[in-house]
Structures are given as C-alpha cells and as structure tokens.
N, C-alpha and C positions, 0 to 999 in steps of 0.2 A: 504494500500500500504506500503508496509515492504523495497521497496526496494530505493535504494539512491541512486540519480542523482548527478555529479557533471559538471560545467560550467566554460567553461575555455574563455576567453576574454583578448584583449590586449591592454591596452592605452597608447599611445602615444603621448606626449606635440609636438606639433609643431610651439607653437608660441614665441620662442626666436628670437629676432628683432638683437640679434650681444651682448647684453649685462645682458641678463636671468633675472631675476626677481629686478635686481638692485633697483624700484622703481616700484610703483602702476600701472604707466601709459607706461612704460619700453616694456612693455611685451603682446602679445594677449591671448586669451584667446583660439586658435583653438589647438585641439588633432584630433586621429583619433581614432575610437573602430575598433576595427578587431577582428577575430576570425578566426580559419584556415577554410581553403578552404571558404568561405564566403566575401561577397562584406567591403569595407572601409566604414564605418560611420561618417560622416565629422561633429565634436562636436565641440563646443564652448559652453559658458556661456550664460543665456539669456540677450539680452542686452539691462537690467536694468545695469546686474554686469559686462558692456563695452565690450560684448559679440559681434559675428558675427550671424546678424539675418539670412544670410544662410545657418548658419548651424543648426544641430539640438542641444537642448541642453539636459541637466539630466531632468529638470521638463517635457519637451514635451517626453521624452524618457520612464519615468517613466509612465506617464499618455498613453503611447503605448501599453505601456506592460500591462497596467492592462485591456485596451481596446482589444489588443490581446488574452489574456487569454481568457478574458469571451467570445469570439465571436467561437474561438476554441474549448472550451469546449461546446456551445451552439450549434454550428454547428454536434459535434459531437452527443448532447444529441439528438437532433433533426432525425438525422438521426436514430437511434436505437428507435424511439416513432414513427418514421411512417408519421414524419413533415419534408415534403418536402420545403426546404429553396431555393428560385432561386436568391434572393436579398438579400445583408444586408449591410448596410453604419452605422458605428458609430461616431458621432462626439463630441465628449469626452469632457471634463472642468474639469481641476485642478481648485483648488482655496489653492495659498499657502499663510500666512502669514510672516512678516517679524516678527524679534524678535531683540533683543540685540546680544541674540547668534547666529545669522545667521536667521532660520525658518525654519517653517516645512509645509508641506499642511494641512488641513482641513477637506477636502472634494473631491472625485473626483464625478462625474456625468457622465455615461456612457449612452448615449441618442441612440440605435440601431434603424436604423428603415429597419424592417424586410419584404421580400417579401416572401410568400408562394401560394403555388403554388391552394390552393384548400380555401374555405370559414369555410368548416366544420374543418381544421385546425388552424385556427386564438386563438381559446381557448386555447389550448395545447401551441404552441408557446408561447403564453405571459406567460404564466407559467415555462415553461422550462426557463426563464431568473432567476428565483429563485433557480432551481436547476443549472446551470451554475454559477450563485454566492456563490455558498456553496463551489464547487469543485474547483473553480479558486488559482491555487498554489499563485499566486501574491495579489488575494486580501487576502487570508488566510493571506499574508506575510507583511501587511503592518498594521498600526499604527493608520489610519485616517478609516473615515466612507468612502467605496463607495457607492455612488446610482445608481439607475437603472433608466430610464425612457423609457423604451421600445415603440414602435410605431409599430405595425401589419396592413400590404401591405395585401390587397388578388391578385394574378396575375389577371389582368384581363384575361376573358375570350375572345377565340378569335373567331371570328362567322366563319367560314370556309362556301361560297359560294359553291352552287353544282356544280360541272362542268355540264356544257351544250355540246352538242355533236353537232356541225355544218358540215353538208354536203357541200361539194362543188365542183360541177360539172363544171369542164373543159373542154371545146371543143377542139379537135386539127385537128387542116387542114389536111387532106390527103397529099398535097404536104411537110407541115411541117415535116411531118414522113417520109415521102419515102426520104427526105433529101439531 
C-alpha cells in the first residue's frame, strides 16, 4: 500500500473551573474529541489521574482502536475466505504501567469471541485472527506486545418443524347465509 492517509481530529479542554490550571486540583480533567461531521467524544483522564469515570479516556481509547482494527480487518479477511461471521464481541485489557516519567502499556489482550455461521468454518476463522494481526494499521503502530485470544461460536443450528396442513371444515346454516 503506496498510498497515505491522513486524520484530522479536534481536542478540546473543557475543564476550566473560572481559574485554568492555577493549581493540580484547580482544574478537570474533561475535553471533547470531535472530528467533522462525526459524533462528540466526551474524554477525560482515567480516574486514577482525578479523571471523570464517564467519560472515556486515552488508555480505554487506545485499547479501542486497536480492538477496532483487528475486528475490521478480520471481518473483512473473513469475508473474502468464505467465513461467514454473524457474531463477534471483543473484550479487550490494556495492562499499563506506571513509571517516574508518566508510563507506558505493556500489553494489550484482545479476547474476540466469534460466531460463524457453519462448523466446517470454525478452522479458518481462528486463523484468520493471525492474518488480521499482521494487517492491523494500529497494532503495526504501536510499541507494546498485542495478544490474541480468540474464542470460535458455531451458530447453532436451527431445527425448522414441517408444517402440517390442517383441514377445517365449517358448517354454515342456511339461514346464516340467506342473511
């Protein structure tokens, strides 16, 4: 791929309380991410670092995106290999450390558990998580180890009953009809 994307994004502090950063405890911690025509992302710090837990922060954000990647790309590989996907939930773990100078993560853990639609595809899907992590622009892009721990659903099968045909013979009164 020869060709160059670029991302444009806009952040936004919104947590000056009347006096901006004068002091540690002064000030929140909430911004917004925006991006044109696209929804408000309502951010803050995690709060360890006195953060608002509803919002979301860089570590959960980070650990999104590299969750999003691989599912995007997987969905895609999957489709082009003939592996019908009807399910798939990931639920992701960072693990970061602190340090003197701030910290960095570790490790992320990307735990998919996949529904497909047939048995005889169950092989191929848990494979296709390796070629999805070769190709993920985010984990190329990152510093730390991601892992995989993939989980393969078969859809269950559904028993579809025969229809039965039932007759049913109505009587109607003569007088009922002449009416």
């Amino acid at each position: 791929m020869d060709r160059m994307h670029t991302y444009d994004t806009e952040v936004t502090w919104t947590g000056d309380r009347g006096t901006g950063t004068s002091d540690y405890r002064a000030y929140e911690r909430s911004h917004e991410v925006a991006a044109e025509g696209r929804p408000v992302i309502p951010g803050s710090s995690d709060p360890s670092f006195r953060g608002d837990p509803t919002r979301w922060n860089p570590e959960q954000m980070l650990l999104a995106s590299l969750s999003q990647c691989h599912l995007l790309w997987y969905l895609h590989l999957c489709s082009v290999s003939g592996v019908v996907v009807t399910g798939y939930v990931d639920r992701a773990v960072g693990t970061m450390a602190g340090t003197a100078d701030g910290g960095h993560f570790t490790e992320a853990v990307l735990r998919p558990r996949v529904r497909v639609a047939a048995a005889e595809m169950a092989d191929r899907a848990l494979a296709l998580h390796a070629d999805a992590h070769r190709a993920c622009f985010i984990a190329n892009s990152v510093n730390f180890p991601v892992r995989h721990e993939p989980v393969i659903e078969v859809e269950p099968e559904v028993e579809v009953e025969p229809e039965v045909e039932v007759e049913v013979e109505v009587e109607v009164e003569p007088e009922a009809v002449a009416g």
